[in-house]
SERO-4910 file (N, C-alpha, C, O; in steps of 0.05 Angstrom, whole numbers):
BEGIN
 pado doro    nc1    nc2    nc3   cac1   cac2   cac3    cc1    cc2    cc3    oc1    oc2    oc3
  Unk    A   2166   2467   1964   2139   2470   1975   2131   2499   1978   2146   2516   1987
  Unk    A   2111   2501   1971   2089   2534   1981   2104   2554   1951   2122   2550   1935
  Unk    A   2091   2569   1955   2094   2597   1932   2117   2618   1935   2139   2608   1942
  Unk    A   2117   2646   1931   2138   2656   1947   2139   2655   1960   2122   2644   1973
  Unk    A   2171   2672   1975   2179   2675   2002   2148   2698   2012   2130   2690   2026
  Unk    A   2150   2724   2001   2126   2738   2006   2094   2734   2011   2077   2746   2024
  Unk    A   2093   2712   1995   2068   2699   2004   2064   2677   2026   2044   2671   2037
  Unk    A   2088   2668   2029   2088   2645   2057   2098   2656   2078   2099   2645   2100
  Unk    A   2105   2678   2074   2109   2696   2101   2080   2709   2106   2073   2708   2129
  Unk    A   2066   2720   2092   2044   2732   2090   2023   2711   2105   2005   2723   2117
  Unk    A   2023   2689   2108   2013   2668   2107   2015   2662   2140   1997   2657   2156
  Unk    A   2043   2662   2142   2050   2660   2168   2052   2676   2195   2057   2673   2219
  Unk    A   2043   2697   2176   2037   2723   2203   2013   2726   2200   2002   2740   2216
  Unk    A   1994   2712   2172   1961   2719   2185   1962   2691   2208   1960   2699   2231
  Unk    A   1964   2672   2207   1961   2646   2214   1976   2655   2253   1968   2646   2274
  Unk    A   2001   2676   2249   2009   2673   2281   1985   2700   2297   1977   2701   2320
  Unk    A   1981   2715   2280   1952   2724   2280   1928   2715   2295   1920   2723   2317
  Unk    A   1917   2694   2276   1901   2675   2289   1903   2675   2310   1888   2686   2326
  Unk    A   1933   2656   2317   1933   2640   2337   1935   2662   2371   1929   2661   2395
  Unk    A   1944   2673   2359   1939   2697   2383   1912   2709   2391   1910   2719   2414
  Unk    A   1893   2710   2376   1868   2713   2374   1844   2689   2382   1830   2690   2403
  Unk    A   1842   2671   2365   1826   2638   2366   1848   2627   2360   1850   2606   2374
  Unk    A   1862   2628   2350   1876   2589   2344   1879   2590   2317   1862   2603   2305
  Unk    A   1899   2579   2301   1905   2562   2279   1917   2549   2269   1939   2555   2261
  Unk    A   1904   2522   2266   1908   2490   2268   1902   2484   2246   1883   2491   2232
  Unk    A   1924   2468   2241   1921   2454   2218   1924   2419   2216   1923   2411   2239
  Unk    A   1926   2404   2204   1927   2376   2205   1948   2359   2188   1956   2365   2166
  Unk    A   1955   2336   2203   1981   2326   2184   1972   2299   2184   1974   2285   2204
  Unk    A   1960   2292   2160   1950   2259   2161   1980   2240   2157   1995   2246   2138
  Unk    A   1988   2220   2175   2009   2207   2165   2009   2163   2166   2001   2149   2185
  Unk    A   2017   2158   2149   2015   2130   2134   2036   2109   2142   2057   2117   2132
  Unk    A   2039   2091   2151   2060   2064   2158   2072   2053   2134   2092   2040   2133
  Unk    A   2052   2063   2104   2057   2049   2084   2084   2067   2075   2103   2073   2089
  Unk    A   2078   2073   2048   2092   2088   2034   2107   2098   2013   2124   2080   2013
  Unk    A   2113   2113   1995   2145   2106   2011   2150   2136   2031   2139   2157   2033
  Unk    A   2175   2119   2043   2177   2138   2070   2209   2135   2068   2221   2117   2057
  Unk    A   2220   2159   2083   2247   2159   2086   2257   2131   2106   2247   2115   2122
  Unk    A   2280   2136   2097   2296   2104   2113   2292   2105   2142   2295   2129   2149
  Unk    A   2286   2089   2163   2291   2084   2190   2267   2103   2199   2265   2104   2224
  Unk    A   2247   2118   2185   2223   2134   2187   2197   2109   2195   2200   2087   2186
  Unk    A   2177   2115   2212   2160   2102   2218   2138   2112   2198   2118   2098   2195
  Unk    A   2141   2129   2187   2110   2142   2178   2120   2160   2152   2143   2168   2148
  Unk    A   2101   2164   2138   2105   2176   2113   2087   2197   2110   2064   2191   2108
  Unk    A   2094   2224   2109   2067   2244   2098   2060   2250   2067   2042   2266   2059
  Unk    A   2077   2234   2051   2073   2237   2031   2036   2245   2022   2015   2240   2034
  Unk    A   2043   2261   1994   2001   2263   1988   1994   2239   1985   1975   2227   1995
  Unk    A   2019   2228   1961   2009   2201   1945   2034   2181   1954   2059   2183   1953
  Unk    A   2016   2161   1962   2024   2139   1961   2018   2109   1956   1995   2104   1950
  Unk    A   2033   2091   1958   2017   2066   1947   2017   2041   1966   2037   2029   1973
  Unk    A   1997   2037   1971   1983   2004   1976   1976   1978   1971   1959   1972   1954
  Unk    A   1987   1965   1983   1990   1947   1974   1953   1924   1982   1941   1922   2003
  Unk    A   1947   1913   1959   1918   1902   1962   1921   1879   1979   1939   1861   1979
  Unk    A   1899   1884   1995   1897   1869   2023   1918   1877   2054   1918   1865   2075
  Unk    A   1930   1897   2047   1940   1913   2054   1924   1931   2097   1905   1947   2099
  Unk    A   1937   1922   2116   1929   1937   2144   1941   1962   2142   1959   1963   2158
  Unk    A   1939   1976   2132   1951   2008   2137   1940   2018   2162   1916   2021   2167
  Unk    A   1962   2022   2177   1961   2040   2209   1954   2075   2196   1962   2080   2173
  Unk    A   1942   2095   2210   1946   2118   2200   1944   2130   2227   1932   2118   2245
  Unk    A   1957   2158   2230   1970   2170   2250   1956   2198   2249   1978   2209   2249
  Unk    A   1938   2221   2249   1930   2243   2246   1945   2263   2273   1947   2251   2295
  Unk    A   1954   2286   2272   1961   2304   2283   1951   2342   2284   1950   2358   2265
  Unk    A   1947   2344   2302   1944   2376   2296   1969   2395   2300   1981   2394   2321
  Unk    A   1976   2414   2279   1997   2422   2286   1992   2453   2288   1969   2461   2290
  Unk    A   2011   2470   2287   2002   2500   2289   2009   2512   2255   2011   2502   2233
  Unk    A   2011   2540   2267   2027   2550   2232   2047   2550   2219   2048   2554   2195
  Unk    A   2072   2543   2240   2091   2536   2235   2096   2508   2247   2114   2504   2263
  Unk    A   2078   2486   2236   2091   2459   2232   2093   2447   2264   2096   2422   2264
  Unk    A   2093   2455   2283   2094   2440   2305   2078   2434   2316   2057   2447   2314
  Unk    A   2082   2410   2331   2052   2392   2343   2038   2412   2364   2050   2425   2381
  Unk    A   2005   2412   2359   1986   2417   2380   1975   2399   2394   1961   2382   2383
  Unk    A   1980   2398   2423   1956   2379   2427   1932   2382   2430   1926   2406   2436
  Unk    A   1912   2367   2427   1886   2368   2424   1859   2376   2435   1836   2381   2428
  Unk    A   1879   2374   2466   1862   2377   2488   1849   2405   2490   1863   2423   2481
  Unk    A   1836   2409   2496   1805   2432   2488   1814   2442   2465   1807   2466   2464
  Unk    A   1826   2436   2450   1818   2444   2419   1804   2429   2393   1795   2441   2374
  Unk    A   1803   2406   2396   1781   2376   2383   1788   2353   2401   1809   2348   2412
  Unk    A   1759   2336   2398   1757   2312   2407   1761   2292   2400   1765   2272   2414
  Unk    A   1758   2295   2363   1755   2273   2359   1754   2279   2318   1747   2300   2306
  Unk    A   1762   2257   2308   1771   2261   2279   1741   2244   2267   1725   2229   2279
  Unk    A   1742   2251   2241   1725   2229   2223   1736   2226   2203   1734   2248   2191
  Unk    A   1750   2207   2190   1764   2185   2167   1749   2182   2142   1727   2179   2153
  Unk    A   1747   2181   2135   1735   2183   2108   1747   2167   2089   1763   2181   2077
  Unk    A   1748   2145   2081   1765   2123   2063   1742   2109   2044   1726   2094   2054
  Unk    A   1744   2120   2008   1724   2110   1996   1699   2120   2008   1694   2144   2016
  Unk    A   1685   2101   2009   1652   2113   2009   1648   2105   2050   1629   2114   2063
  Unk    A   1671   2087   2062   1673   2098   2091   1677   2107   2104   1694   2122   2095
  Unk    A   1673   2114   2134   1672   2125   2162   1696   2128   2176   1716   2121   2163
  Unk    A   1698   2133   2188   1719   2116   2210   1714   2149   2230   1710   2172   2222
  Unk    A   1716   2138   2259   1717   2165   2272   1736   2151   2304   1733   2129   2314
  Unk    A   1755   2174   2315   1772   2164   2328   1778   2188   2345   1776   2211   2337
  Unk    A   1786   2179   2376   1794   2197   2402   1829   2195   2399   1842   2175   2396
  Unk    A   1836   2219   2402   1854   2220   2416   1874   2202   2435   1868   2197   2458
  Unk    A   1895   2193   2426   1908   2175   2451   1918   2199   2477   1909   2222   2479
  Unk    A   1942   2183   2495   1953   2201   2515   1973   2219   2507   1985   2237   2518
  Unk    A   1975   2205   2477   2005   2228   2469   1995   2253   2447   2008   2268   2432
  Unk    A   1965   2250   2453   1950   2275   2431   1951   2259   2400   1946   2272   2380
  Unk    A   1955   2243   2400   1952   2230   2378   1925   2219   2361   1911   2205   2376
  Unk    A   1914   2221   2336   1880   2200   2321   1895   2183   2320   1913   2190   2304
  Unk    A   1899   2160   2329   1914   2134   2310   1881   2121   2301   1861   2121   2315
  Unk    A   1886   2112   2276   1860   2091   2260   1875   2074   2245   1900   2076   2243
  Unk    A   1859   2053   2234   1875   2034   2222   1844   2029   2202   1821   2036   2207
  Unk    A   1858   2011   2172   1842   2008   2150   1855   1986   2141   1879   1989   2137
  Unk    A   1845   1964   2137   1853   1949   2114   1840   1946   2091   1816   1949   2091
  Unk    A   1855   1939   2066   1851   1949   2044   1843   1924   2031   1855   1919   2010
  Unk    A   1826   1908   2038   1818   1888   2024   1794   1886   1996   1789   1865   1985
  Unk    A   1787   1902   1992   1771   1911   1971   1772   1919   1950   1754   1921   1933
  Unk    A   1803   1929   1947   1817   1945   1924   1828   1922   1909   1834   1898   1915
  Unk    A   1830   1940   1885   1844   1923   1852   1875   1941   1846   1879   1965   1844
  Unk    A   1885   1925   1846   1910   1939   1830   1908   1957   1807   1901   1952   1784
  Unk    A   1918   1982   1819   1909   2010   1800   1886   2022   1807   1876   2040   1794
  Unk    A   1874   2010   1831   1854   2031   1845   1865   2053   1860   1884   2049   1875
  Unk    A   1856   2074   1857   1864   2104   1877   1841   2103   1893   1818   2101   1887
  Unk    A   1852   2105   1914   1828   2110   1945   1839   2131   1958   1862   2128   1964
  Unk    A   1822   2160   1965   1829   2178   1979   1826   2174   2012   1806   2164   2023
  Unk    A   1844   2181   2022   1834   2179   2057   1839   2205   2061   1860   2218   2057
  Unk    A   1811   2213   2073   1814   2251   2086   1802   2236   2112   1787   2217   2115
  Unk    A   1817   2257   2133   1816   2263   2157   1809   2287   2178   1828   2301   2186
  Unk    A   1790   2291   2185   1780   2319   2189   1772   2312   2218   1761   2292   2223
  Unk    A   1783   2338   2245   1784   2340   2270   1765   2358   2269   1760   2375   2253
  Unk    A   1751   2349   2298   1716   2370   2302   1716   2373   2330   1723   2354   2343
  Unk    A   1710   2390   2340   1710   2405   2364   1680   2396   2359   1666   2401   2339
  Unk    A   1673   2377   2391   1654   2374   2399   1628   2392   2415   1629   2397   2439
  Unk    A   1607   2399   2400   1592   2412   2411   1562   2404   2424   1547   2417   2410
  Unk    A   1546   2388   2444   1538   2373   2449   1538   2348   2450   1551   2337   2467
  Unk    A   1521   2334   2430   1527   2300   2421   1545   2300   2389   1539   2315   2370
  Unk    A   1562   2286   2389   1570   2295   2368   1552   2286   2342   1531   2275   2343
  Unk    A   1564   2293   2322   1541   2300   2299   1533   2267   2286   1513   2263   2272
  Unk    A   1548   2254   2292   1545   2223   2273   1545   2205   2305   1560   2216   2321
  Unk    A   1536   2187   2314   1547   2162   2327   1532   2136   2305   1515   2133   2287
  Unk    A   1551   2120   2320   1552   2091   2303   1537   2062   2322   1548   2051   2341
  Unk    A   1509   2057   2308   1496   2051   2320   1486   2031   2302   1473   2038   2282
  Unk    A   1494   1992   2312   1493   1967   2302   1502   1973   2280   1489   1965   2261
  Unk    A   1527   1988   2277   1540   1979   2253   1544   2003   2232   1561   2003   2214
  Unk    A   1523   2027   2237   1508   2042   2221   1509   2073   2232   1497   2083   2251
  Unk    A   1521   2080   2220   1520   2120   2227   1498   2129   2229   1480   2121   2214
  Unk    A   1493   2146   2246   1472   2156   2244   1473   2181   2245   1494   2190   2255
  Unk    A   1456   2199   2235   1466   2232   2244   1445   2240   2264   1421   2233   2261
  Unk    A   1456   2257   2286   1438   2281   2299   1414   2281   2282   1420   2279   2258
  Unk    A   1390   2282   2286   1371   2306   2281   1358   2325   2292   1343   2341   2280
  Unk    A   1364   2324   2313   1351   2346   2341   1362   2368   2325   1383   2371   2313
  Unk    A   1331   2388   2331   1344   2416   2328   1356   2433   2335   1364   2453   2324
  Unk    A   1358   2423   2360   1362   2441   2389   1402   2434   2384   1421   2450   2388
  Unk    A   1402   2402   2374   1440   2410   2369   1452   2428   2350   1442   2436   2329
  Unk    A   1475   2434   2360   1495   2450   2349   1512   2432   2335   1522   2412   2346
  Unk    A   1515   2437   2314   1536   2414   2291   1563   2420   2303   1567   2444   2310
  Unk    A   1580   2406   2308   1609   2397   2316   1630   2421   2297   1629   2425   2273
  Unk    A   1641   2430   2309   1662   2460   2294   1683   2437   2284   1692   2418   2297
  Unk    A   1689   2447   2251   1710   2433   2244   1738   2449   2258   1739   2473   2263
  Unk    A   1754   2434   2261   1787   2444   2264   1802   2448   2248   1811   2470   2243
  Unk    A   1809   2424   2232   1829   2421   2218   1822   2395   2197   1801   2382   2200
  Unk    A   1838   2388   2180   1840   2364   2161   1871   2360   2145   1891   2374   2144
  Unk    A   1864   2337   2134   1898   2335   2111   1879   2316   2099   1854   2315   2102
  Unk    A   1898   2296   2082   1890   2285   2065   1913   2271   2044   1931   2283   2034
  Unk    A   1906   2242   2040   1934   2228   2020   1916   2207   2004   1898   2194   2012
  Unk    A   1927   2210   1979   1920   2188   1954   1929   2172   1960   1949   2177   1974
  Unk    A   1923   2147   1956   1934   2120   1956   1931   2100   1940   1908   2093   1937
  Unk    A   1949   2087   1927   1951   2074   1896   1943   2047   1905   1952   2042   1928
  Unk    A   1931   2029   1895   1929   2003   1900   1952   1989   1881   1960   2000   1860
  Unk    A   1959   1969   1888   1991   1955   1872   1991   1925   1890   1987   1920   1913
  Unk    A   2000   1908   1861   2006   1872   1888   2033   1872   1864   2036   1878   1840
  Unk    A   2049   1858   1889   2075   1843   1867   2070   1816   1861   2050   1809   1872
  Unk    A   2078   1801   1850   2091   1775   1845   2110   1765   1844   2129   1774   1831
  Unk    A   2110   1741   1859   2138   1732   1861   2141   1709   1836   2125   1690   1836
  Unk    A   2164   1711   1815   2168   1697   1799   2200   1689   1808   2220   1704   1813
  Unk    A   2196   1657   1807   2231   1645   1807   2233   1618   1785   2216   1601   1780
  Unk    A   2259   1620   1774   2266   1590   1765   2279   1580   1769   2298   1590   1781
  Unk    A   2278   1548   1762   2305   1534   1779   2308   1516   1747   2290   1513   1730
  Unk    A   2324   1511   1746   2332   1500   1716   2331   1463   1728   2335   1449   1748
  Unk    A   2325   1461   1703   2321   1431   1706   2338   1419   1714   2358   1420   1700
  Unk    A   2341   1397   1748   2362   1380   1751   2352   1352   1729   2334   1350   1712
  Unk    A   2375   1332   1742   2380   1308   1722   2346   1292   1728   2334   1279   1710
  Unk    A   2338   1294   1746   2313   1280   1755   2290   1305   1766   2296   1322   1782
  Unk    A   2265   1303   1754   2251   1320   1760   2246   1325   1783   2248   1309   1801
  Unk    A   2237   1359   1785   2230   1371   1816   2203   1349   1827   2186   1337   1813
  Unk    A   2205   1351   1857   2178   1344   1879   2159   1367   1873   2169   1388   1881
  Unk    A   2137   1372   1862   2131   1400   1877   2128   1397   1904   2133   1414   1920
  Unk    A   2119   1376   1910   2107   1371   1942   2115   1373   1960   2102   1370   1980
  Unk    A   2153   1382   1960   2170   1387   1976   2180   1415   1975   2199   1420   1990
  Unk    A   2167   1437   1957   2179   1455   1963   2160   1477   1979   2136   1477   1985
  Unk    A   2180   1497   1982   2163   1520   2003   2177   1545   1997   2201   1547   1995
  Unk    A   2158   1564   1993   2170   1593   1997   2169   1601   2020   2150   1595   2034
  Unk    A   2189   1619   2029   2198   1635   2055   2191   1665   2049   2207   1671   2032
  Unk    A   2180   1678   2052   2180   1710   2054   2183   1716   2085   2178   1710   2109
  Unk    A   2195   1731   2069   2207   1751   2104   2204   1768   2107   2210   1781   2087
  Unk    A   2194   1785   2129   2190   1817   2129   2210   1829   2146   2223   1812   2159
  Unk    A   2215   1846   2149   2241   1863   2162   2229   1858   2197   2247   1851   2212
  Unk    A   2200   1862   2212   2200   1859   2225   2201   1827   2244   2193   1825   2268
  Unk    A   2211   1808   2227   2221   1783   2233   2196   1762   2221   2199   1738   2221
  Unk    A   2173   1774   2214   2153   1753   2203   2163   1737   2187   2178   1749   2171
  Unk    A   2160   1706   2183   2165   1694   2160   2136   1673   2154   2125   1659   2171
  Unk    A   2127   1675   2129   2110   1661   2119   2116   1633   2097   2127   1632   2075
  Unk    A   2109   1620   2108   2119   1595   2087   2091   1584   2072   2070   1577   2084
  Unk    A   2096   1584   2043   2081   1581   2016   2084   1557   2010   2107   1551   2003
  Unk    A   2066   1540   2010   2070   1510   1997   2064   1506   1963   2066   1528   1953
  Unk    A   2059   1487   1944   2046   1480   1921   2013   1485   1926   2002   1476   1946
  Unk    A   2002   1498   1909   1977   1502   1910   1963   1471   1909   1972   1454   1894
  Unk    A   1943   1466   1925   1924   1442   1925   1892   1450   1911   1883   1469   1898
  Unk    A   1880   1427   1919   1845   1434   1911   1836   1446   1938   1814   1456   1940
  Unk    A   1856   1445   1962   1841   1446   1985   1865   1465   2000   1866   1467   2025
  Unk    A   1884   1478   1981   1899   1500   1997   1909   1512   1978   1918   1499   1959
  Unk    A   1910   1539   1981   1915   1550   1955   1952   1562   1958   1957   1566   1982
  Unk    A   1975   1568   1941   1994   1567   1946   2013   1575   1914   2002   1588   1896
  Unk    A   2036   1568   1913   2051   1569   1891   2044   1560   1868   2031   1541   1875
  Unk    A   2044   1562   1833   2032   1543   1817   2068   1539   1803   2086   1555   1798
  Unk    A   2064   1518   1802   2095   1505   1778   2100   1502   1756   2078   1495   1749
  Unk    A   2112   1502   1737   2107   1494   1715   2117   1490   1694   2114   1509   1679
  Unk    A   2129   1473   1683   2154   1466   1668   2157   1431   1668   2138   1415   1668
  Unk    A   2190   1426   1667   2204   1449   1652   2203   1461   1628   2212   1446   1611
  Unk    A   2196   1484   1619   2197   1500   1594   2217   1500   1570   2239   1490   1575
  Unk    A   2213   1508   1550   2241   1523   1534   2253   1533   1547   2244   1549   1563
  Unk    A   2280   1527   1546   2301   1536   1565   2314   1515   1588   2337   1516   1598
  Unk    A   2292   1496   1593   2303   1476   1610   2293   1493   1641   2312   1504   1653
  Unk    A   2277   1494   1649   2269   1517   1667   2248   1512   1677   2231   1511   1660
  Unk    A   2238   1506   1708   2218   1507   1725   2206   1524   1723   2212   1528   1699
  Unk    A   2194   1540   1728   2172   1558   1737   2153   1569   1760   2129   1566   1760
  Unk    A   2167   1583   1779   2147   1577   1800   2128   1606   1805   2143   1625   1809
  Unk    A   2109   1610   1805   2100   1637   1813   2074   1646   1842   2057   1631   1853
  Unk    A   2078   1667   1845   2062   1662   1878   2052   1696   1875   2065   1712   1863
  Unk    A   2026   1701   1887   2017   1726   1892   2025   1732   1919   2012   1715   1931
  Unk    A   2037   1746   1936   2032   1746   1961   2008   1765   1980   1999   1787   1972
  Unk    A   2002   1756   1995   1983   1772   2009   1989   1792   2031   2007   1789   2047
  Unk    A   1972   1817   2030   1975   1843   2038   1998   1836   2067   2020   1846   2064
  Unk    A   1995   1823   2087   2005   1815   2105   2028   1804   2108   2041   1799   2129
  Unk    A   2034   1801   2085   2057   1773   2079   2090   1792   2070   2113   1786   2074
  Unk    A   2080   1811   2061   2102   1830   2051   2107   1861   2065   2089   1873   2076
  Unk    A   2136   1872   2063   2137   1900   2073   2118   1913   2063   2106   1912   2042
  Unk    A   2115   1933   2088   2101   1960   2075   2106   1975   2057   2091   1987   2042
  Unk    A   2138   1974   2059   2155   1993   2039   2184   1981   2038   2194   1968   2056
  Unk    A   2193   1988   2017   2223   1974   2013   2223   1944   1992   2204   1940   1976
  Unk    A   2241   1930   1995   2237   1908   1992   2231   1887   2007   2235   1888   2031
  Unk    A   2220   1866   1996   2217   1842   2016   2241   1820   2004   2250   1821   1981
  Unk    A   2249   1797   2027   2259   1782   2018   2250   1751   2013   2241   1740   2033
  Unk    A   2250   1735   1988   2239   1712   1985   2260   1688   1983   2281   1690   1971
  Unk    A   2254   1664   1996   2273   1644   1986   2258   1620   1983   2240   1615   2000
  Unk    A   2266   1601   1958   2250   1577   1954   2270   1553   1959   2293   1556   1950
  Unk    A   2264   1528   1973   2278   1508   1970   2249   1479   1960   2226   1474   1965
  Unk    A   2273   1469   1944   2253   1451   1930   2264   1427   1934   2287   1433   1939
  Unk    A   2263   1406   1935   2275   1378   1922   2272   1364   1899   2257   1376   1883
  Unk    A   2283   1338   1888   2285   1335   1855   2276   1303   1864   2280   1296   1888
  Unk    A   2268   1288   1851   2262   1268   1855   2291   1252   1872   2285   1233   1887
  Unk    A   2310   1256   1870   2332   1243   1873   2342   1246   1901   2361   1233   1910
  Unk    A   2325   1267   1914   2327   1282   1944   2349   1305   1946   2358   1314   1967
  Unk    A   2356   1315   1919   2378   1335   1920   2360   1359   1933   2337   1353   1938
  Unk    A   2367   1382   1939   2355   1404   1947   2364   1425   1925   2386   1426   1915
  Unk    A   2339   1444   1919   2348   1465   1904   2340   1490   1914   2316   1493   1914
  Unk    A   2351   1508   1922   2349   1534   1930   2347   1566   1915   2368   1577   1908
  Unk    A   2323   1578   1910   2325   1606   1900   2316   1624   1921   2299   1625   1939
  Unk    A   2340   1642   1911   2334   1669   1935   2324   1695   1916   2330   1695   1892
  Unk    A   2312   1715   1927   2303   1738   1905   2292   1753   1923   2289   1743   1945
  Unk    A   2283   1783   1917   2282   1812   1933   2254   1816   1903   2255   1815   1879
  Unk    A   2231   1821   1926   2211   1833   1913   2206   1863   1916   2200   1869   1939
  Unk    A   2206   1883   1899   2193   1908   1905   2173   1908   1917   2159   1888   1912
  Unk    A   2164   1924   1932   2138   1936   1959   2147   1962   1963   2158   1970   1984
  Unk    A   2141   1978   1941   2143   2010   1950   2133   2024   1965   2139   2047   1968
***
């Protein structure tokens, strides 16, 4: 990361500069998704990927010139989010923290959505409030526009997996009507997937094929799978004969 040693030192003594003078703050936007190091809550990666239909938590911080947390208090009030062609604007918690949250229900697989985050030192009313739904800006002349602070900023890839399993033909054909997928997420969620109906939508079946081979395949939803890592899936089915058949499998969720 950064250019030379001579220029990031250069960098670092205008910046401790600053801060001895007014201040210099910078911003660290950070993501639940990811990918993120192991046993890590958050990821600062630039780019990362999302999964469609997807709640992404996001975390904003102000830090100094050398990387350590500022808190916020008389230095900004308050952030504005920017995701796609939306808004989002957020206070401070008790631990100096923007936490915001986005879900990503709108995106297609292989959409890129930028999320920038920019902290503003409040100068009267602030410059936008959100009013039935709808931003509005200041127009008084008499206000003073809101002093930016700081910002960051991360790409984010849109991506869905699928879950594909087979179970090879027993001696008497599968129930579909008896089987169910299990997904599991690391934080103990489990979702169970039935056969798709006219009146619930779910797994489709299909076989047996060349090969002697069921077919079962399932999209899962943003909710349903890790943020990052793998997820784990297991199917149990029955055969007309009441035998039980079991597939287990690990889906990617980067």
């Amino acid at each position: 990361m950064g250019g030379p040693l001579p220029d990031r030192l250069l960098v670092l003594g205008l910046c401790l500069l600053a801060m001895l003078m007014d201040g210099c703050t910078s911003g660290s936007l950070a993501t639940n998704t990811g990918p993120r190091p192991p046993l890590h809550q958050w990821s600062t990666a630039n780019r990362q990927m999302v999964y469609v239909g997807e709640q992404v938590e996001f975390d904003f911080v102000l830090t100094d010139g050398f990387g350590n947390f500022v808190h916020p208090d008389g230095v900004a009030d308050y952030i504005a989010a920017f995701i796609g062609g939306e808004r989002i604007q957020a206070d401070y918690d008790l631990s100096g923290h923007f936490p915001f949250s986005y879900r990503f229900d709108t995106v297609k697989p292989g959409d890129e959505v930028s999320v920038k985050a920019v902290a503003y030192k409040q100068n009267h009313s602030r410059d936008f409030m959100l009013v039935a739904g709808t931003w509005m800006q200041s127009e008084s002349p008499y206000e003073v526009p809101d002093t930016k602070v700081a910002s960051d900023d991360v790409a984010l890839e849109a991506y869905e997996a699928s879950i594909e399993l087979t179970v090879p033909q027993p001696k008497r054909d599968l129930d579909p009507s008896t089987g169910v997928i299990r997904i599991r997420r690391n934080d103990g969620m489990t979702t169970s997937v039935f056969v798709s109906t006219a009146l619930r939508p779910g797994f489709s079946i299909t076989g047996p094929q060349p090969g002697e081979v069921y077919r079962i395949r399932y999209v899962p939803k943003g909710d349903e799978v890790n943020p990052t890592g793998q997820t784990d899936v297991e199917l149990t089915i029955y055969d007309m004969a009441g035998q039980p058949h079991q597939v287990t499998a690990k889906i990617d969720t980067p």
